[in-house]
Every structure is written in C-alpha cells, then in structure tokens.
N, CA, C, O and CB atoms as a CASP TS submission, in Angstrom:
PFRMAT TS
TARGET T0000
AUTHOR 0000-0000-0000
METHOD Language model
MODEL 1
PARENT N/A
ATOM      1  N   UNK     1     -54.207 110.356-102.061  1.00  0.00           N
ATOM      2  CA  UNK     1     -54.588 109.291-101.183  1.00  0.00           C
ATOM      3  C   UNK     1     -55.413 108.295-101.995  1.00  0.00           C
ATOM      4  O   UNK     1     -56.447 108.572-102.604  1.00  0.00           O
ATOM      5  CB  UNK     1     -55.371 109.828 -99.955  1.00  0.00           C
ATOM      6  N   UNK     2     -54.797 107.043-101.922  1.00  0.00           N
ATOM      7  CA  UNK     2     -56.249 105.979-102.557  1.00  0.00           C
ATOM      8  C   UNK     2     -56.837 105.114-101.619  1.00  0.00           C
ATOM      9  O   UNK     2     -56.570 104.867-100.443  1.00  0.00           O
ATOM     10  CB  UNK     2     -55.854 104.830-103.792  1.00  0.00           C
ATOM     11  N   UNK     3     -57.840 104.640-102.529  1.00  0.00           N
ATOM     12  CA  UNK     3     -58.643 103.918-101.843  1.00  0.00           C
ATOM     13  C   UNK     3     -59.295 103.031-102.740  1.00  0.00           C
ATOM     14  O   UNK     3     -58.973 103.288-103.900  1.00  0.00           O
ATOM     15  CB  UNK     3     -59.478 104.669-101.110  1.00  0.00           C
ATOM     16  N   UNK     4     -60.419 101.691-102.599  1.00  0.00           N
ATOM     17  CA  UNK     4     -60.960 101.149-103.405  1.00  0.00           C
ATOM     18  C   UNK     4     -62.449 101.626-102.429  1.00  0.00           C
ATOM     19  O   UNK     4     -62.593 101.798-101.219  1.00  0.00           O
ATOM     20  CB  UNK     4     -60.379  99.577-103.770  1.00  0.00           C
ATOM     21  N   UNK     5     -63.677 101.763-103.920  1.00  0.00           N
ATOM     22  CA  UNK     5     -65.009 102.543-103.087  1.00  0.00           C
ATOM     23  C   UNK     5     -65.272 100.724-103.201  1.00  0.00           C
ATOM     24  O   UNK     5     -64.575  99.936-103.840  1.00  0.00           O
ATOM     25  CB  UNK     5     -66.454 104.184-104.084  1.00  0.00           C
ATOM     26  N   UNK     6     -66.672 100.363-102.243  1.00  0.00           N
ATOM     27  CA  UNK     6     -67.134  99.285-102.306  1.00  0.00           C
ATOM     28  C   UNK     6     -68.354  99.737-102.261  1.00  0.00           C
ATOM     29  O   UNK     6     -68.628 100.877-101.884  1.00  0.00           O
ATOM     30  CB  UNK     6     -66.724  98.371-101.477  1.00  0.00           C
ATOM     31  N   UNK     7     -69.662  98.412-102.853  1.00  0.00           N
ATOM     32  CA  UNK     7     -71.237  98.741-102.717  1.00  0.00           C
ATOM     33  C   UNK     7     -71.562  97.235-102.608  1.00  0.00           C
ATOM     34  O   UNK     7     -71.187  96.198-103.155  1.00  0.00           O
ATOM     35  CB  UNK     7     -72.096  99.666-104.143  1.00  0.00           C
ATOM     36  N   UNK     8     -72.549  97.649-101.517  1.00  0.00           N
ATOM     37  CA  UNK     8     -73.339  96.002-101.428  1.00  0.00           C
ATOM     38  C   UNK     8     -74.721  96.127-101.742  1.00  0.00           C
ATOM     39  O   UNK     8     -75.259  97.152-101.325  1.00  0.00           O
ATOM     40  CB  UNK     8     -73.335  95.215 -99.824  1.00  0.00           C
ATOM     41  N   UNK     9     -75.753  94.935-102.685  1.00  0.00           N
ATOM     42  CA  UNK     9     -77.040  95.736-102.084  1.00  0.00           C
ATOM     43  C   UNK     9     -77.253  94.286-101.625  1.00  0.00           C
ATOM     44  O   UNK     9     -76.330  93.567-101.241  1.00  0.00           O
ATOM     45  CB  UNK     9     -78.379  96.707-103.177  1.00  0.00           C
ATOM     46  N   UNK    10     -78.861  93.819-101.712  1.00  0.00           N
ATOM     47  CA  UNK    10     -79.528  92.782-100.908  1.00  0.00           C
ATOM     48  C   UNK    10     -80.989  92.820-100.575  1.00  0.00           C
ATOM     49  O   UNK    10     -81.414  93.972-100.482  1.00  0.00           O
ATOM     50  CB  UNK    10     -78.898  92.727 -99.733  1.00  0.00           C
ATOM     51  N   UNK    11     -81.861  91.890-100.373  1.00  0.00           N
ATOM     52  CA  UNK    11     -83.215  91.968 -99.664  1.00  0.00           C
ATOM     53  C   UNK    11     -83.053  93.434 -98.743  1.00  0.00           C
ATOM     54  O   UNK    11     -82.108  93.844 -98.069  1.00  0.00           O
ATOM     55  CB  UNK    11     -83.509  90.426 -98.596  1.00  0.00           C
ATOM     56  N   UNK    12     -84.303  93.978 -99.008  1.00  0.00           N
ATOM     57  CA  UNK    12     -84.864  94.816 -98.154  1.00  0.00           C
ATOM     58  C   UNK    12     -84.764  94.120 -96.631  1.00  0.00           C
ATOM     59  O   UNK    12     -84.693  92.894 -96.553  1.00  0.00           O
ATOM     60  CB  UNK    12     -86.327  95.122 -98.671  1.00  0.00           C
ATOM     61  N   UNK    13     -84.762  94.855 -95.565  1.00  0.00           N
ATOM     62  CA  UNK    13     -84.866  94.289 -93.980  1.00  0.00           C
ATOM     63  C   UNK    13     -84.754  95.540 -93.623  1.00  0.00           C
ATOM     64  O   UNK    13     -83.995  96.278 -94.252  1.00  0.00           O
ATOM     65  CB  UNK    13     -83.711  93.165 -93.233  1.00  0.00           C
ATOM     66  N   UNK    14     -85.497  96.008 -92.538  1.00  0.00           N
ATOM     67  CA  UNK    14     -86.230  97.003 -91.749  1.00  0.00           C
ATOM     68  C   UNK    14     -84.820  97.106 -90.901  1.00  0.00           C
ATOM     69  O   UNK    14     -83.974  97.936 -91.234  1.00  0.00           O
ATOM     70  CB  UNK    14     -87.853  96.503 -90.899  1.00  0.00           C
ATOM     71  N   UNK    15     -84.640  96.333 -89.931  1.00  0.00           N
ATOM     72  CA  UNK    15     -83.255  96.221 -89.089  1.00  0.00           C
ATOM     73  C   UNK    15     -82.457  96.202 -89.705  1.00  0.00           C
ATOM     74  O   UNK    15     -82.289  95.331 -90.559  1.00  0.00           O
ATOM     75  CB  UNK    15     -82.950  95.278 -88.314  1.00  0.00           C
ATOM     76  N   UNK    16     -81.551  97.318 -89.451  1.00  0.00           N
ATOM     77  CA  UNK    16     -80.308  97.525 -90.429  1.00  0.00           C
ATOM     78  C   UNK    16     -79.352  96.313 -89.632  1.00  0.00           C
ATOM     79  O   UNK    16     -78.635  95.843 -90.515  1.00  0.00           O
ATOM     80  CB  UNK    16     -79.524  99.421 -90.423  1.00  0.00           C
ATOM     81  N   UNK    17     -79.086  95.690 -88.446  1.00  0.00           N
ATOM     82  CA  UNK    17     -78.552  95.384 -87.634  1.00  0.00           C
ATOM     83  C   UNK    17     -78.494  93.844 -88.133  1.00  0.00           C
ATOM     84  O   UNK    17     -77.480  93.148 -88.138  1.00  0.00           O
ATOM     85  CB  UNK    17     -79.096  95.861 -86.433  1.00  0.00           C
ATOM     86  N   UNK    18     -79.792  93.454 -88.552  1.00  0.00           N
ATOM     87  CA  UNK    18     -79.856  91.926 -88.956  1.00  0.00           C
ATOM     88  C   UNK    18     -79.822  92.071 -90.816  1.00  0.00           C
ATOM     89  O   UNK    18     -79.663  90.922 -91.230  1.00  0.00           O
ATOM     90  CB  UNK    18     -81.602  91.057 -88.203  1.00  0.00           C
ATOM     91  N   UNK    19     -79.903  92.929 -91.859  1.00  0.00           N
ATOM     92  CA  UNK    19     -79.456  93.433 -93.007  1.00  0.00           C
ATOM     93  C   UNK    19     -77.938  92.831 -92.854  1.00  0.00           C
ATOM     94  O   UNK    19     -77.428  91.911 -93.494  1.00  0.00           O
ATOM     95  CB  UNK    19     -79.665  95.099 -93.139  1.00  0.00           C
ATOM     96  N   UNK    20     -77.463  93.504 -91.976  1.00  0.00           N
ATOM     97  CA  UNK    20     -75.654  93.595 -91.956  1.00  0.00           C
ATOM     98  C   UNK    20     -75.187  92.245 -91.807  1.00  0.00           C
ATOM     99  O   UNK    20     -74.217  91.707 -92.340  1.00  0.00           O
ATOM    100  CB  UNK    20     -74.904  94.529 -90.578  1.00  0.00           C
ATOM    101  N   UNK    21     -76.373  91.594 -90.667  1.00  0.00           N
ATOM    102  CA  UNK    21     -75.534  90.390 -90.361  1.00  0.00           C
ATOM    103  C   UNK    21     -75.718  89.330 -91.491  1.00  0.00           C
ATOM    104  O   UNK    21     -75.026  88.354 -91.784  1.00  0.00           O
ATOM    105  CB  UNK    21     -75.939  89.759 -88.928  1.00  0.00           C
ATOM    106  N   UNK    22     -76.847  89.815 -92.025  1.00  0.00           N
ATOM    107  CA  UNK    22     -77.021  88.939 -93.472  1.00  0.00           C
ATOM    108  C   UNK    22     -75.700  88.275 -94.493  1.00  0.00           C
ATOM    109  O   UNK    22     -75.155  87.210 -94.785  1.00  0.00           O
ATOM    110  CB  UNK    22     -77.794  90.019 -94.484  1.00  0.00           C
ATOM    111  N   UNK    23     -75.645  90.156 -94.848  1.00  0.00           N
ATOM    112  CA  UNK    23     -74.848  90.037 -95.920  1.00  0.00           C
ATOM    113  C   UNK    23     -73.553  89.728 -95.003  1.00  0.00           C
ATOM    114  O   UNK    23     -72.691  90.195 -95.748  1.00  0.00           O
ATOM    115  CB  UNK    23     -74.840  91.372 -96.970  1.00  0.00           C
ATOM    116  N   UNK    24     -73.003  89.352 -94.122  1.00  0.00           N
ATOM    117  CA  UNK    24     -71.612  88.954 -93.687  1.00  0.00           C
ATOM    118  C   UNK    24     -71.461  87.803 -94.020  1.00  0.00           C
ATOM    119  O   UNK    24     -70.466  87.323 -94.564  1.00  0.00           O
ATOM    120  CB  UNK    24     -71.273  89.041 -92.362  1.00  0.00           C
ATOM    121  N   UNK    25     -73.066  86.930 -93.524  1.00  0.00           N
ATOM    122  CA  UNK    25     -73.433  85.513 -93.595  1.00  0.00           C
ATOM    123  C   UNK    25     -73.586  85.139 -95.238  1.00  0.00           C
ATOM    124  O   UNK    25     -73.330  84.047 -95.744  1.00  0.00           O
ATOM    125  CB  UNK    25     -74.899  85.255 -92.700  1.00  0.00           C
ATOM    126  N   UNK    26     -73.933  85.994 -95.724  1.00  0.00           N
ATOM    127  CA  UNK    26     -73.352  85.603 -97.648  1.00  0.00           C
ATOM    128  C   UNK    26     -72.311  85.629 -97.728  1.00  0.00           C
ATOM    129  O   UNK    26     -71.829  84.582 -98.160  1.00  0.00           O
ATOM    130  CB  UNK    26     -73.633  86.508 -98.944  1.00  0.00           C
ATOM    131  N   UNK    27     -71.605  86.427 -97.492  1.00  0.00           N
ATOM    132  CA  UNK    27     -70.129  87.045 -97.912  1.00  0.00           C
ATOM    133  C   UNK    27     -69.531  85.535 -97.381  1.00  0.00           C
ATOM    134  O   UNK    27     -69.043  84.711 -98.155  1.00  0.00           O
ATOM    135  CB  UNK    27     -69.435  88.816 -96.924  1.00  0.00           C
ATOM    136  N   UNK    28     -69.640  85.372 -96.176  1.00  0.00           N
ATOM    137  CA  UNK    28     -68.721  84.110 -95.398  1.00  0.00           C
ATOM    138  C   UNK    28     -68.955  82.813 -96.328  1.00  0.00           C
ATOM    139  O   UNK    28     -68.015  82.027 -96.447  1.00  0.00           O
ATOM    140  CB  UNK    28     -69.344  83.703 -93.588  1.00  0.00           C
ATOM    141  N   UNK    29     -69.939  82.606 -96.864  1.00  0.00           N
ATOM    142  CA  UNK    29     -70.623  81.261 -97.123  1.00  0.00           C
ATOM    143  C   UNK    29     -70.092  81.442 -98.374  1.00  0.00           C
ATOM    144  O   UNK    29     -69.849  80.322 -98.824  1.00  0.00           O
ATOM    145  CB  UNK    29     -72.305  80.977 -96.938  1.00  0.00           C
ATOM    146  N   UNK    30     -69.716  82.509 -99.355  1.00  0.00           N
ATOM    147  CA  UNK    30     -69.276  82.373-100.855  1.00  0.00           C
ATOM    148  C   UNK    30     -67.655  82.224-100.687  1.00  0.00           C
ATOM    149  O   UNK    30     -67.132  81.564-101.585  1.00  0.00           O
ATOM    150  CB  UNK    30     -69.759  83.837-101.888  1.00  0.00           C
ATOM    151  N   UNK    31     -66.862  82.684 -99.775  1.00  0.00           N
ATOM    152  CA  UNK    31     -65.552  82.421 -99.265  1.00  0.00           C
ATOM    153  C   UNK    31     -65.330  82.599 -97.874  1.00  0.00           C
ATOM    154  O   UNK    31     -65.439  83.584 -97.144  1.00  0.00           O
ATOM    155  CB  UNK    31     -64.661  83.173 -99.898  1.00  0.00           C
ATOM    156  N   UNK    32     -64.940  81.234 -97.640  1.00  0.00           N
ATOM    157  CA  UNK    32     -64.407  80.892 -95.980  1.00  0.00           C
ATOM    158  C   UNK    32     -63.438  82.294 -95.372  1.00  0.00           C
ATOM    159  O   UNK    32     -63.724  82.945 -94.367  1.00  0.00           O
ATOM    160  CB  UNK    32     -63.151  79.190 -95.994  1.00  0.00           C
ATOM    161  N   UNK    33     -62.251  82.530 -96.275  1.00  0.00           N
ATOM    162  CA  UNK    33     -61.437  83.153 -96.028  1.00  0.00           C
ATOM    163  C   UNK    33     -60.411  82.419 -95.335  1.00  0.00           C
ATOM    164  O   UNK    33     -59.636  83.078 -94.643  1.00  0.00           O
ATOM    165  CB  UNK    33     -61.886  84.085 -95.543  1.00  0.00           C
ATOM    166  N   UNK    34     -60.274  81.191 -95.397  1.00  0.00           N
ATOM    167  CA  UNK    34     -59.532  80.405 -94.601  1.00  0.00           C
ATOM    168  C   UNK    34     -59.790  79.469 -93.189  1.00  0.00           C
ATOM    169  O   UNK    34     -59.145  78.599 -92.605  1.00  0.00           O
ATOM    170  CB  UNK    34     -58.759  81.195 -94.390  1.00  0.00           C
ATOM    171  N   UNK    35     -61.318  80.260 -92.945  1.00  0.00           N
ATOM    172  CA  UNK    35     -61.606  79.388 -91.888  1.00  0.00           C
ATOM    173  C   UNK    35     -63.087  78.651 -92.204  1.00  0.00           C
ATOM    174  O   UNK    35     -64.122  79.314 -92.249  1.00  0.00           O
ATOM    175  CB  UNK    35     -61.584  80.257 -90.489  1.00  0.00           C
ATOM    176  N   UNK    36     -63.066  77.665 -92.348  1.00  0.00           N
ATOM    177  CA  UNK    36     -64.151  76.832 -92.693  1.00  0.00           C
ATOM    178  C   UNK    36     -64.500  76.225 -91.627  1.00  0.00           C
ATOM    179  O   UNK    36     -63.938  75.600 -90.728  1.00  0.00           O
ATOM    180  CB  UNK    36     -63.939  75.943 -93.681  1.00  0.00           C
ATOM    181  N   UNK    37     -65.881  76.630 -91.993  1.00  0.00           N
ATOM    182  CA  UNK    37     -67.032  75.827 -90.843  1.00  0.00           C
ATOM    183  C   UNK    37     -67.195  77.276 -89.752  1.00  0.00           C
ATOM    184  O   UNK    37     -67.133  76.970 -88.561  1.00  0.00           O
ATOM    185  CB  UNK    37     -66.116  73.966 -89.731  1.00  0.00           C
ATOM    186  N   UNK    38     -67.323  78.249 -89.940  1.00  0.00           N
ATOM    187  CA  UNK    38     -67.129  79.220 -88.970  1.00  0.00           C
ATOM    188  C   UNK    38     -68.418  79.918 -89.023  1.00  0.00           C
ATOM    189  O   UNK    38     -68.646  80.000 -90.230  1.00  0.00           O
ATOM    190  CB  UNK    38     -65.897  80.116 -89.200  1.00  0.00           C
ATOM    191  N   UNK    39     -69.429  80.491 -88.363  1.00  0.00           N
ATOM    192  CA  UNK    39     -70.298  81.510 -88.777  1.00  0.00           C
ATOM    193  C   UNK    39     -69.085  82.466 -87.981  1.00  0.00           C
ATOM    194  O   UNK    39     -68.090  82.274 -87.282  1.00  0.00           O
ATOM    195  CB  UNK    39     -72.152  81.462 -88.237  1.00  0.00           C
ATOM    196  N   UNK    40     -70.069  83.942 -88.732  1.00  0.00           N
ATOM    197  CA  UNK    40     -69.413  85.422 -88.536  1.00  0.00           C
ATOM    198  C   UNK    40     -69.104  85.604 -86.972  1.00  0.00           C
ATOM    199  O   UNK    40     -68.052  86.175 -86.685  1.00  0.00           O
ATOM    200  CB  UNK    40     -70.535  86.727 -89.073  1.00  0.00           C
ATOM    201  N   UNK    41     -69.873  85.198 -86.027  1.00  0.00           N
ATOM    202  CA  UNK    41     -70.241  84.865 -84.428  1.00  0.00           C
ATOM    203  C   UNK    41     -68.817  84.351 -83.986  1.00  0.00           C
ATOM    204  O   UNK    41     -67.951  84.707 -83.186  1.00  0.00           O
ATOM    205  CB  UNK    41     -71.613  83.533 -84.144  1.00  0.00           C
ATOM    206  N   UNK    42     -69.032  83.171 -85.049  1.00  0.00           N
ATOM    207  CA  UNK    42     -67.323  82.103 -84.320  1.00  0.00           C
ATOM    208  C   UNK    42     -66.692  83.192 -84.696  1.00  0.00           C
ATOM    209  O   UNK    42     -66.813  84.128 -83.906  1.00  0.00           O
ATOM    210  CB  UNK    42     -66.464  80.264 -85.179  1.00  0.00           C
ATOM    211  N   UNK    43     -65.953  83.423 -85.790  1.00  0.00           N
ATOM    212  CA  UNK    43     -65.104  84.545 -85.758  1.00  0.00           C
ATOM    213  C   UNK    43     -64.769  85.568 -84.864  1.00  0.00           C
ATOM    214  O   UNK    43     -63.742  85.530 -84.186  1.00  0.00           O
ATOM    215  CB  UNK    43     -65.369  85.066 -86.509  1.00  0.00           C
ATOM    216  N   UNK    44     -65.714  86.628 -84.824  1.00  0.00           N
ATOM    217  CA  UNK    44     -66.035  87.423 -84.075  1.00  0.00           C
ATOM    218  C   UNK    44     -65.442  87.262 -82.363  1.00  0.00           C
ATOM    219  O   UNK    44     -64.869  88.141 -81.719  1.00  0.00           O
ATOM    220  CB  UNK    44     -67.402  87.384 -84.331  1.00  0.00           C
ATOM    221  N   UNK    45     -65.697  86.227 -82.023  1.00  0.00           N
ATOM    222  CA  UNK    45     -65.510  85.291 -80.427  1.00  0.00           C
ATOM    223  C   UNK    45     -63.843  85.215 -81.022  1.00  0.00           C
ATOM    224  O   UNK    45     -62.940  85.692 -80.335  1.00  0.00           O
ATOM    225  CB  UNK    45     -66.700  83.185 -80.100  1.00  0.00           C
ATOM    226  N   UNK    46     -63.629  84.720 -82.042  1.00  0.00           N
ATOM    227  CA  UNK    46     -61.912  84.626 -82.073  1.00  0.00           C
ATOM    228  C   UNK    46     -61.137  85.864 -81.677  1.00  0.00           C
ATOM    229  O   UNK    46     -60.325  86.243 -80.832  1.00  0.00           O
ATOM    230  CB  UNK    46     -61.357  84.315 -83.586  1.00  0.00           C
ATOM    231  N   UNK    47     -61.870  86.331 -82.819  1.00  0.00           N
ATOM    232  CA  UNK    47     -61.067  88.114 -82.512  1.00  0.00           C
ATOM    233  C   UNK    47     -61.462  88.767 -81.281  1.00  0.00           C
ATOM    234  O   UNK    47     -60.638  89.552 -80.813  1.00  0.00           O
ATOM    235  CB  UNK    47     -61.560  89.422 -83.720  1.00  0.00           C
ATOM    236  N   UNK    48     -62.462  88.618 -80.711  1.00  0.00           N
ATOM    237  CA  UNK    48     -62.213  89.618 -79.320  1.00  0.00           C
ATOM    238  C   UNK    48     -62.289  88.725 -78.046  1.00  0.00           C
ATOM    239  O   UNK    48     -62.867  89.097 -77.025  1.00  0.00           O
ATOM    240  CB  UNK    48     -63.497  90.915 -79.134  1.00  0.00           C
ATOM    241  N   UNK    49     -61.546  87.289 -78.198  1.00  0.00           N
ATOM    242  CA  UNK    49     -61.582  86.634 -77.191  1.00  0.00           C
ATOM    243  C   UNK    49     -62.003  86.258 -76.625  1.00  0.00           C
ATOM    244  O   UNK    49     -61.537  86.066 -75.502  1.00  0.00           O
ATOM    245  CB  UNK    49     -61.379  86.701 -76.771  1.00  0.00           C
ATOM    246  N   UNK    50     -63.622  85.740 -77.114  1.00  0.00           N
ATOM    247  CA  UNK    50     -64.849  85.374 -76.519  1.00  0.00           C
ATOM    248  C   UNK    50     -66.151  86.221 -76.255  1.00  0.00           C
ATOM    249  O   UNK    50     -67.279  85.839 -75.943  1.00  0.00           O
ATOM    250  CB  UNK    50     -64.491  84.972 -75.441  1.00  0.00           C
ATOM    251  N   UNK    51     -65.673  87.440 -76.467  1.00  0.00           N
ATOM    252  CA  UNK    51     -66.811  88.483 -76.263  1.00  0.00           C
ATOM    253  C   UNK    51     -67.314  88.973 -77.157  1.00  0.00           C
ATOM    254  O   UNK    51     -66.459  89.411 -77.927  1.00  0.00           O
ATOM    255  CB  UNK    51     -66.583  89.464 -75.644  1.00  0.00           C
ATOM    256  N   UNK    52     -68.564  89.188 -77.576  1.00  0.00           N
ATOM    257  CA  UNK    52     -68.936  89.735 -78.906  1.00  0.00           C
ATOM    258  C   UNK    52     -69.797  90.980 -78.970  1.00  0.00           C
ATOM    259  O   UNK    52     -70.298  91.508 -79.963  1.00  0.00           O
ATOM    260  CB  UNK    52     -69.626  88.719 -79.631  1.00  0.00           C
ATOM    261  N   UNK    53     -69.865  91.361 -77.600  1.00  0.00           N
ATOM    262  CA  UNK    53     -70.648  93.064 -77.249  1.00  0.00           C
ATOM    263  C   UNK    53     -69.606  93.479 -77.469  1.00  0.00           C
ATOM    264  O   UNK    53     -69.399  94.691 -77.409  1.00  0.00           O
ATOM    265  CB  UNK    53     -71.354  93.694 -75.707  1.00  0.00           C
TER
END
C-alpha cells in the first residue's frame, strides 16, 4: 500500500482549532489552487453548500 507521509510545523497556539485554521490560511495564500480571492470559509461554504458546522 502507498502513501506520501506529510509534516507541517508553525507558531505555537494553545487552540489547536485556530493553529489549524492558520496554517490552511498560509497554505491558501502561497497557492490559490485555482480559486482566487477565496478565504478557507468561502471554500468550505462551496463544498458543503453554505454550511460550515
């Protein structure tokens, strides 16, 4: 079976919850991925149709 392993690191942050949303918000901002002008949020609302709970 393969796989590729991945590692992220980053600023320390107590909330793993806002940590995560960090690094998405780097990740997005170094490549769009095709959608420009988007935070992770807009996305997110794309893919589950407006809902993001």
């Amino acid at each position: 079976m393969g796989g590729n392993e991945w590692t992220g690191i980053g600023p320390y942050e107590k909330d793993l919850a806002v940590a995560f949303r960090q690094a998405q918000e780097q990740e997005l901002a170094k490549d769009d991925q095709g959608f420009p002008g988007q935070s992770i949020v807009d996305l997110l609302r794309t893919m589950t149709g407006g809902s993001t709970s």
